[in-house]
N, C-alpha and C positions, 0 to 999 in steps of 0.2 A: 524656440524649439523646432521650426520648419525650417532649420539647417543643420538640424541634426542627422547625419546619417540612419536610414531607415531600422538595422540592427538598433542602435542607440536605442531611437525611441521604442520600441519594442520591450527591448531589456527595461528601462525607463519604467511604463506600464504594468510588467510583470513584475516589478517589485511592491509599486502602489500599489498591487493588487493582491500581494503576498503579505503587505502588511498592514491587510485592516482585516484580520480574522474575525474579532472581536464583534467589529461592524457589520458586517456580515452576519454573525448569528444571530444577534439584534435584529437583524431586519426578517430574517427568517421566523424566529418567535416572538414576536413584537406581540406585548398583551397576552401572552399563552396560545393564541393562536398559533396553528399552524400554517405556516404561508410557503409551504414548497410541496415538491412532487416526491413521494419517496425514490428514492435508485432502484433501479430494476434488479434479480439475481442473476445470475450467470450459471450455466451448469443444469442439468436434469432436474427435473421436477418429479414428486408424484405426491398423489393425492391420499390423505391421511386418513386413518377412521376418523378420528375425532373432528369435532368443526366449535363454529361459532355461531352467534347470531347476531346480525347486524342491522338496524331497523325493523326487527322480529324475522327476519329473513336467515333461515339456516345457510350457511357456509363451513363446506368443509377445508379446515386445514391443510395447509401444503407444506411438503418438506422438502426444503431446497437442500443443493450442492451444497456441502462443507469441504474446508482444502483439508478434512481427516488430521488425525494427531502425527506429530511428527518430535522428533527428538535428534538435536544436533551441538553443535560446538562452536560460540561465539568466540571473536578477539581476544578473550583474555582467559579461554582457556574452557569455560565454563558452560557448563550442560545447560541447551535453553531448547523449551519443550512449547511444544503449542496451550500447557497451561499458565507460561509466560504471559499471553494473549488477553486471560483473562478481564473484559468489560474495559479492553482495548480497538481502536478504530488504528490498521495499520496497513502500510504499502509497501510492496515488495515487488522486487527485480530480482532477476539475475541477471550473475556477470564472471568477470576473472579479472585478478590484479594487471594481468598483463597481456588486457584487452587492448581491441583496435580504439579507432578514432569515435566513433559512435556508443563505445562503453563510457572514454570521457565527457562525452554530451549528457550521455543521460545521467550521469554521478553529477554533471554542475547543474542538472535539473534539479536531481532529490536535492541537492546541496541548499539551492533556491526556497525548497518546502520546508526543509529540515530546519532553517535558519528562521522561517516565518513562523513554527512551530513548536521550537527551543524549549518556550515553557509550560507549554501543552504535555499535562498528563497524561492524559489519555490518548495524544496520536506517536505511534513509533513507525518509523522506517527500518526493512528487513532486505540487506543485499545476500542471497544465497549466491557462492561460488558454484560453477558447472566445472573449476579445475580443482579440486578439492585436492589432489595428489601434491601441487604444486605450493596452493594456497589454505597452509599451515595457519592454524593464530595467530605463530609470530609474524607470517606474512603478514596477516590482515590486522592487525594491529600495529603493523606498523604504517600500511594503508590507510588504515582508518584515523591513526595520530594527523597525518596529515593534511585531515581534515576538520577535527577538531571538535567531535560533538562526543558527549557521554556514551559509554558502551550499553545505556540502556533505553540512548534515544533512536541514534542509527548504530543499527547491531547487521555486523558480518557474521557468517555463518558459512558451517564448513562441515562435512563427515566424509561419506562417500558417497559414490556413483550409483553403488544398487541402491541406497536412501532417497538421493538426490535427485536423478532423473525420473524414479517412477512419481515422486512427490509435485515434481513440475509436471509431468503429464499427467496424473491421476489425482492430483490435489490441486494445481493450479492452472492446471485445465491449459496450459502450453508447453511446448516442445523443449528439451535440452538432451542431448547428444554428443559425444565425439565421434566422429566418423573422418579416416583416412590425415588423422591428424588435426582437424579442423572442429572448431566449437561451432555446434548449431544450438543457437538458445535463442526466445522470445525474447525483444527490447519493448516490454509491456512495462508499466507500473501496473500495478494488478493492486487493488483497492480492497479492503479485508474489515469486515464488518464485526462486533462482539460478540458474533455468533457464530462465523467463522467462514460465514457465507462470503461470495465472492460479489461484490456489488458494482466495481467496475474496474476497465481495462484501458489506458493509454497509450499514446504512442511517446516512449520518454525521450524522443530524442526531439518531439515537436513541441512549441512554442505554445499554440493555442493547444495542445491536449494538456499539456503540465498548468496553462491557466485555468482550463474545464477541471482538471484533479482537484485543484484547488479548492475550485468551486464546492467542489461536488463530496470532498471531502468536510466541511462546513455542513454542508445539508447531512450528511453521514452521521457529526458530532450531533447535531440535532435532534436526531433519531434517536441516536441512545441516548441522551438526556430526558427526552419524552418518558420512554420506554423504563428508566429509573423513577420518574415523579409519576408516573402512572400506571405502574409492573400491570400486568394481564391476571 
C-alpha cells in the first residue's frame, strides 16, 4: 500500500470507513450505554417556558433553529414536503445540473454516503437545484438515473427562486443567489436531524469533512434511536 499514490489511499480509507456503519453504531451503544457526544445545533436559540429536571436540578428548555416547512418537486414529478422527513436523519446541498468542477466533487461525495447508506431507512440525501428555471424533473431525473439510487433515497428537488432561495437563507441558514448571471450557493452538506434541527455543516468538496459527516451522521442515527426506545 506505501506505493500507492497518496489520492489512492485516501479514497482506499474513505471507503473502509463508509462501509462499517453498522460497526460504528455498535461501538457507540455498546450495552445501551451511551458512548458519544450529542451534535451541537446550529441557528438561534431561545429559551422556553417550559423545563425539565435533571439530577433534581430545574432546566429550562430550548428551542432551537428548525429549516421550517417547505414544499417542492422531486425527479419524478412529485410534491415532496418537509413531512416527507418525518423521524428521518437527512443531508442536503445545493447545486445545478450544469454546474462547475466543484458541483461534480461534491455529488461523488454524497455518491460515497449515499452508497454506504443504500439500505438505511432512515438516512436520505436531499440535492436542492439553485437553477430551478433550467432544472426541470425531467432534467433531474435524468441527472439523477445516472446515478443510480431510488428517488426516495437521493431525491432532487426543484420549484422556484422565491421558495428556494429564501429556504437556503432562512432555513438552511446559507446563501443561494443568482447575480449578473452567476450561481452564488453554499458547497455545505448541511446535516438534518428528525426534528428538523440543523445539527451540522461540511465542506463537500473535502475529504476529511465528508469522513467527519459520516461519522457524525452515525452519532445522529444514535440519537434518534435513543430518543424512540426512550420518548421524553
Amino acid at each position: 500500500m506505501n506505493d500507492l499514490p497518496l489520492k489512492v489511499k485516501k479514497l482506499i480509507i474513505l471507503v473502509l470507513i463508509l462501509a462499517v456503519p453498522g460497526f460504528f453504531y455498535y461501538l457507540l451503544t455498546v450495552k445501551g450505554k451511551n458512548r458519544y457526544k450529542p451534535l451541537p445545533h446550529y441557528g438561534p436559540k431561545q429559551v422556553a417556558k417550559t423545563g425539565h429536571k435533571f439530577h433534581g436540578k430545574y432546566i429550562p428548555d430550548t428551542i432551537y433553529h428548525t429549516i421550517g416547512n417547505f414544499s417542492l418537486t422531486n425527479q419524478l414529478g412529485k410534491t415532496i414536503s418537509s413531512k416527507d422527513f418525518e423521524s428521518k436523519v437527512f443531508v442536503v446541498n445545493f447545486f445545478y445540473s450544469n454546474g462547475p468542477a466543484l458541483v461534480g466533487a461534491m455529488e461523488k461525495n454524497i455518491d460515497r454516503l449515499a452508497g454506504a447508506y443504500r439500505k438505511n431507512r432512515m438516512v436520505k440525501f436531499v440535492s436542492i437545484t439553485v437553477d430551478p428555471d433550467r432544472d426541470t424533473p425531467d432534467v433531474l431525473l435524468k441527472h439523477a438515473k445516472k446515478l443510480g439510487y431510488a428517488a426516495d433515497k437521493w431525491i432532487f428537488l426543484t420549484g422556484d427562486t422565491s421558495t428556494i432561495y429564501p429556504l437556503a437563507r432562512n432555513g438552511f441558514l446559507e446563501n443561494a443567489v443568482k447575480t449578473g448571471g452567476q450561481f452564488i450557493f453554499s458547497n455545505k452538506l448541511i446535516l438534518i436531524d428528525a426534528d428538523k434541527h440543523i445539527r451540522g455543516k461540511y465542506d463537500g468538496a473535502a475529504l476529511q469533512d465528508v469522513v467527519k459527516l459520516n461519522d457524525e451522521i452515525k452519532v445522529q442515527i444514535a440519537e434518534e434511536l435513543r430518543k424512540i426506545k426512550a420518548p421524553n
